[in-house]
SEGUDREN-714334 format. One line per field, with one value per residue (C-alpha): chain; residue in one letter; x, y, z. Coordinates in steps of 0.001 Angstrom, whole numbers. Layout:
N
ch c(A, ...)
aa c(a, ...)
c1 c(X, ...)
c2 c(Y, ...)
c3 c(Z, ...)
% end
This chain:
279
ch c(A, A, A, A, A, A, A, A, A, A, A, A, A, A, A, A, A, A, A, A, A, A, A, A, A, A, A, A, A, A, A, A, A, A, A, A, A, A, A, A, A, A, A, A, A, A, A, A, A, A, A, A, A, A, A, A, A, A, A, A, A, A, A, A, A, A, A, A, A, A, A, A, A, A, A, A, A, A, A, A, A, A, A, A, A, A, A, A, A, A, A, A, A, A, A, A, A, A, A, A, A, A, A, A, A, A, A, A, A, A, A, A, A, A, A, A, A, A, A, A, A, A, A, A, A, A, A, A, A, A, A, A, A, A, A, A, A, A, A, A, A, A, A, A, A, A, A, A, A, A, A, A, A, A, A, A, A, A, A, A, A, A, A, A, A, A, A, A, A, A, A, A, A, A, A, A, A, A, A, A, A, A, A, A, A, A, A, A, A, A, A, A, A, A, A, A, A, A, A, A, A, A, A, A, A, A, A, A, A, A, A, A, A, A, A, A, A, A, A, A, A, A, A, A, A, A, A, A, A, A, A, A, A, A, A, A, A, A, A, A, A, A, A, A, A, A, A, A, A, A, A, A, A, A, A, A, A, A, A, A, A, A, A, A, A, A, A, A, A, A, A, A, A, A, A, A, A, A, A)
aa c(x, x, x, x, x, x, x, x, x, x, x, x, x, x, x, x, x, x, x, x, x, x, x, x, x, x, x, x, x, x, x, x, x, x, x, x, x, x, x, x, x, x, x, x, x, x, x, x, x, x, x, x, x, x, x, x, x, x, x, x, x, x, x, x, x, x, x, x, x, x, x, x, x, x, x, x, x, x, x, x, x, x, x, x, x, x, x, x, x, x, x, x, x, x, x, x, x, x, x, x, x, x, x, x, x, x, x, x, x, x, x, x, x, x, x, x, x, x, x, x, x, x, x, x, x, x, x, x, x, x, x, x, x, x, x, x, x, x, x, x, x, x, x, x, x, x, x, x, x, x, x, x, x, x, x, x, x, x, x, x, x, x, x, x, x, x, x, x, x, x, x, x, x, x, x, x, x, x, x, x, x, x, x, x, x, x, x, x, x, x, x, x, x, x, x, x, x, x, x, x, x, x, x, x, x, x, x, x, x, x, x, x, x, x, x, x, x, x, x, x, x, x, x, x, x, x, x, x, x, x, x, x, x, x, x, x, x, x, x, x, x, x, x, x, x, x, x, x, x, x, x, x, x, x, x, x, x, x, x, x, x, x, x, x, x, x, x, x, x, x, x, x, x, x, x, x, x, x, x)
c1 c(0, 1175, -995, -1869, -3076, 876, 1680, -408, 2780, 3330, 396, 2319, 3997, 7959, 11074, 11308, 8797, 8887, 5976, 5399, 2719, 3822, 1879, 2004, 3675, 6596, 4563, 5401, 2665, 3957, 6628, 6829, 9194, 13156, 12245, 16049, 17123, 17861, 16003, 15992, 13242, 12577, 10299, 9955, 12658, 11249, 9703, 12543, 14379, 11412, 11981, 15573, 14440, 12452, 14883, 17078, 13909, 13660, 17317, 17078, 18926, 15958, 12862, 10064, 8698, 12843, 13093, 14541, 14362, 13119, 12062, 9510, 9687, 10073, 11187, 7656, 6725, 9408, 8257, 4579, 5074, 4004, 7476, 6715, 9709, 9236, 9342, 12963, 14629, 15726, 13095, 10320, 6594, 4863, 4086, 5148, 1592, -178, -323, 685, 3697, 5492, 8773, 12023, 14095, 12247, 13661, 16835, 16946, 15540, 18588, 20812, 19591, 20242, 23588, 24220, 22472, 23916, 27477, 26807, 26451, 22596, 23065, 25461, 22889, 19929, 22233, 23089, 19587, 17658, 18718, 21175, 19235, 16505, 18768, 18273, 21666, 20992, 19609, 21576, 21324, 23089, 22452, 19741, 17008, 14233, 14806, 18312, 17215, 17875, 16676, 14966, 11446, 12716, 14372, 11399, 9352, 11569, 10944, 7168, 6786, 8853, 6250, 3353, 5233, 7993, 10772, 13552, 10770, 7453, 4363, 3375, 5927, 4509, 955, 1828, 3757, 393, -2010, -2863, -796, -2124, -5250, -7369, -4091, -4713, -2331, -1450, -921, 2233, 579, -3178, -3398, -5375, -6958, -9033, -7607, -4190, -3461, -23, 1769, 5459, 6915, 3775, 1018, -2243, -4896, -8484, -10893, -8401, -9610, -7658, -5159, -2802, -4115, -6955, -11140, -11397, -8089, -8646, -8708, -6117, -3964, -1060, 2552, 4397, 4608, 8160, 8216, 10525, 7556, 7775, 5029, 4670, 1525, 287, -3094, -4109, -7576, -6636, -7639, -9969, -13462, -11546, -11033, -7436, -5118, -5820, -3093, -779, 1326, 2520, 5911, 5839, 9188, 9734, 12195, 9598, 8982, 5631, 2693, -182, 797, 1004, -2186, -4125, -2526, -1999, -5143, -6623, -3528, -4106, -7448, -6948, -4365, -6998, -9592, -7558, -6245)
c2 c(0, 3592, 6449, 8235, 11453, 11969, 13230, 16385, 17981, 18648, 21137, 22998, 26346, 25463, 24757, 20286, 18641, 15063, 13801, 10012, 7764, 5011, 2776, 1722, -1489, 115, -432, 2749, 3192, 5403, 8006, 10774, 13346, 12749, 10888, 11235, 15181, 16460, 19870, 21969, 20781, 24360, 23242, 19939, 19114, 19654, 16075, 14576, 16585, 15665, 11836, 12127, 14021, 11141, 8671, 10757, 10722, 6670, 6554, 8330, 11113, 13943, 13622, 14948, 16942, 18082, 22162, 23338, 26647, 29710, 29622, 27275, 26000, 22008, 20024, 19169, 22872, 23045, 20677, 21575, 25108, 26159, 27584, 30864, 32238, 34025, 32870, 33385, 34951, 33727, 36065, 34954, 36515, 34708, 32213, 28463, 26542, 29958, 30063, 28508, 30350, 28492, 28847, 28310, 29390, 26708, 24091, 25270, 25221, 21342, 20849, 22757, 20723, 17269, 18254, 18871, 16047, 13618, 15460, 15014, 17554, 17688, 17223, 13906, 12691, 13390, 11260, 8873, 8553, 8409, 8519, 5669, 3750, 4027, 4097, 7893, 8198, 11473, 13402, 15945, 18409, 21585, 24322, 25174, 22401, 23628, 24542, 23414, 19942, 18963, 15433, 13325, 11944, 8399, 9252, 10789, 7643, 5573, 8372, 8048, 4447, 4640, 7095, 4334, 1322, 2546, 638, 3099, 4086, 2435, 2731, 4491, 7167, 7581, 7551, 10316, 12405, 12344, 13426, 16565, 18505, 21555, 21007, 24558, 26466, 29163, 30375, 31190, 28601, 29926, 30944, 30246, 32631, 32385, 28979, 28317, 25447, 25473, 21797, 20241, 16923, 16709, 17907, 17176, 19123, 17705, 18983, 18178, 20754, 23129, 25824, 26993, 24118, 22642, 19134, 18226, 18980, 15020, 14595, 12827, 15317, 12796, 13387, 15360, 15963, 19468, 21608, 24088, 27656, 25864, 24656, 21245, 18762, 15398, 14006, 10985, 9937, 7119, 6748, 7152, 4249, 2916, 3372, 1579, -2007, -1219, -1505, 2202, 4450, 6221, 9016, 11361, 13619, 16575, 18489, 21428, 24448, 27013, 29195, 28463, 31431, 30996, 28688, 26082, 27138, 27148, 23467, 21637, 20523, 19272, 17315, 16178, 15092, 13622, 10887, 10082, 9673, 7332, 5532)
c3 c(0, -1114, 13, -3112, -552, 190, -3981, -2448, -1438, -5120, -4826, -1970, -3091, -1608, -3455, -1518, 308, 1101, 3653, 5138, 6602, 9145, 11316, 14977, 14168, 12106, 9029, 6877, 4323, 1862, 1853, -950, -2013, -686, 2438, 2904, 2318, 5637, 6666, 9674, 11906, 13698, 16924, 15989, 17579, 20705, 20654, 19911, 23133, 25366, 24709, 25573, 28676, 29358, 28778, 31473, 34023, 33753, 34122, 37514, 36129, 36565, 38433, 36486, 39651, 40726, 40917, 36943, 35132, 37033, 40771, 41917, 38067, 37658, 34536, 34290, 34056, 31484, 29104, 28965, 28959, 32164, 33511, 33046, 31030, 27806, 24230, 23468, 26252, 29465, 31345, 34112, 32488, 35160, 37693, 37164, 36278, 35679, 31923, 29259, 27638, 24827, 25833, 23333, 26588, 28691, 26552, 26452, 30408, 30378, 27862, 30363, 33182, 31515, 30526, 34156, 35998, 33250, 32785, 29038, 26439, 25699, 21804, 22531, 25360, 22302, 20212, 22857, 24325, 21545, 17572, 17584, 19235, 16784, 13703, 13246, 11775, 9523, 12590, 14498, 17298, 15880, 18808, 20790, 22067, 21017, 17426, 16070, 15003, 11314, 10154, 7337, 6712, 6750, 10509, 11756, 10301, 12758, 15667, 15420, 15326, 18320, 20046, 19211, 20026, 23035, 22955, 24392, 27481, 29263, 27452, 30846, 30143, 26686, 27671, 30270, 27617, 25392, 28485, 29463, 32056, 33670, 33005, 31715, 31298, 28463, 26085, 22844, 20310, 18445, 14834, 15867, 18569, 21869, 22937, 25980, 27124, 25588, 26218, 25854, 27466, 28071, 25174, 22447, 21717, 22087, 19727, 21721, 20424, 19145, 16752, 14337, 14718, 11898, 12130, 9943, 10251, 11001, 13177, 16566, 19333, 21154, 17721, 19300, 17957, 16906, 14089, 12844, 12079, 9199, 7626, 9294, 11374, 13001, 13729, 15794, 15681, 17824, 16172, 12090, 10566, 13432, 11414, 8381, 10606, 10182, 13141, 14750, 15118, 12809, 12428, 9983, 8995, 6213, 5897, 3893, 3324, 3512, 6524, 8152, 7405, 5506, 2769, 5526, 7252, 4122, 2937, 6214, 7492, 3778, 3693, 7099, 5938, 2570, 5016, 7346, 4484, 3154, 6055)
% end
């Protein structure tokens, strides 16, 4: 089975695009586009930095609920964006668990913190931790945490199968990743603007009743993943596929060197759809 809905990409208005489809069990359903050509993931690495965070916490390296970032701030707070610094600067806006501010800086402190706790670099413990393990062997940490990711399709395949079928962590750790934390926190939704709740896990976004969101009309509100000012997204949806018999669950990687703004707004969730349609 190749999904024909992938070829929409071709429709998008950037210079490369390559997008994939993979299931639960590893089964990747179609790739299109240079599933291989390494771009610049923007925020999606963040995911891929939570995991390794993860992997620290079940290593006894971090407690989840251990003081990190600003005062009164916990890695927790830091990877559901609840710590209360700004954006992109290393400044306190508020009180930890107030609001949700999406935080760059907050990431960068959780990298910070690893380093410490693990006395390894936080790029190497990324690598270490979590792509050669999974064979990610094109992926790379090149600077900050939270936005200096560069990887392929094809890795990211291997990164979201992961996420549906943990190896590398418990299923428990994954399931509490995907739920909500902070329950009701507000905040904006970088490029959608306000939402009331603002929900996010430990390092993924969850999309519940999101709106605007850059998942599709039909997407699962327990879909959650991230999406790149680069013009980048990973989705997981545990329910695609379910009303087709299929074995539920699958997730989904478009990569592009186009800066997220409209284009993407206007093209995403269609795309989004036209998968799930055909799932």
């Amino acid at each position: 089975m190749s999904l024909k809905s992938l070829a929409l990409i071709e429709n998008w208005p950037v210079p490369t695009a390559a997008a994939g489809v993979v299931r639960a069990d590893g089964t990747v359903l179609g790739v299109h586009g240079p599933a291989g050509h390494r771009f610049p993931l923007a925020s999606v690495t963040k995911p891929l930095a939570a995991y390794a965070a993860l992997v620290a916490y079940e290593e006894g390296a971090i407690e989840l609920d251990e003081p990190a970032g600003p005062p009164g701030a916990t890695v927790r707070h830091l990877l559901a964006h609840t710590s209360g610094l700004a954006f992109d600067e290393h400044r306190v806006m508020g009180a930890p668990g107030e609001r949700r501010l999406y935080s760059n800086a907050g990431f960068e402190q959780l990298g910070d913190h690893i380093a410490k706790a693990t006395d390894i670099p936080f790029a190497e413990y990324l690598r270490q931790a979590v792509l050669t393990p999974l064979g990610m062997n094109d992926t790379s940490l090149e600077g900050s945490p939270a936005k200096d990711g560069v990887s392929t399709v094809e890795d990211l395949l291997r990164f979201a199968a992961e996420v549906q079928a943990p190896r590398l962590l418990d299923p428990r750790t994954v399931a509490e990743a995907m739920t909500v934390q902070y329950q009701g926190t507000k905040g904006v939704l970088p490029g959608y603007g306000h939402q009331n709740p603002n929900d996010w896990g430990l390092g993924f976004e969850i999309r519940d009743g999101k709106s605007p969101h850059w998942t599709g009309a039909t997407s699962s509100p327990r879909t959650f993943g991230h999406f790149g000012q680069s013009g980048t997204f990973l989705w997981i949806d545990p329910d695609a596929g379910r009303a087709g018999g299929n074995s539920a669950g699958a997730a989904c990687v478009a990569l592009t060197d186009r800066p997220f703004g409209p284009w993407a707004v206007e093209a995403w969730p269609p795309f989004t759809d036209a998968v799930r349609a055909e799932l």
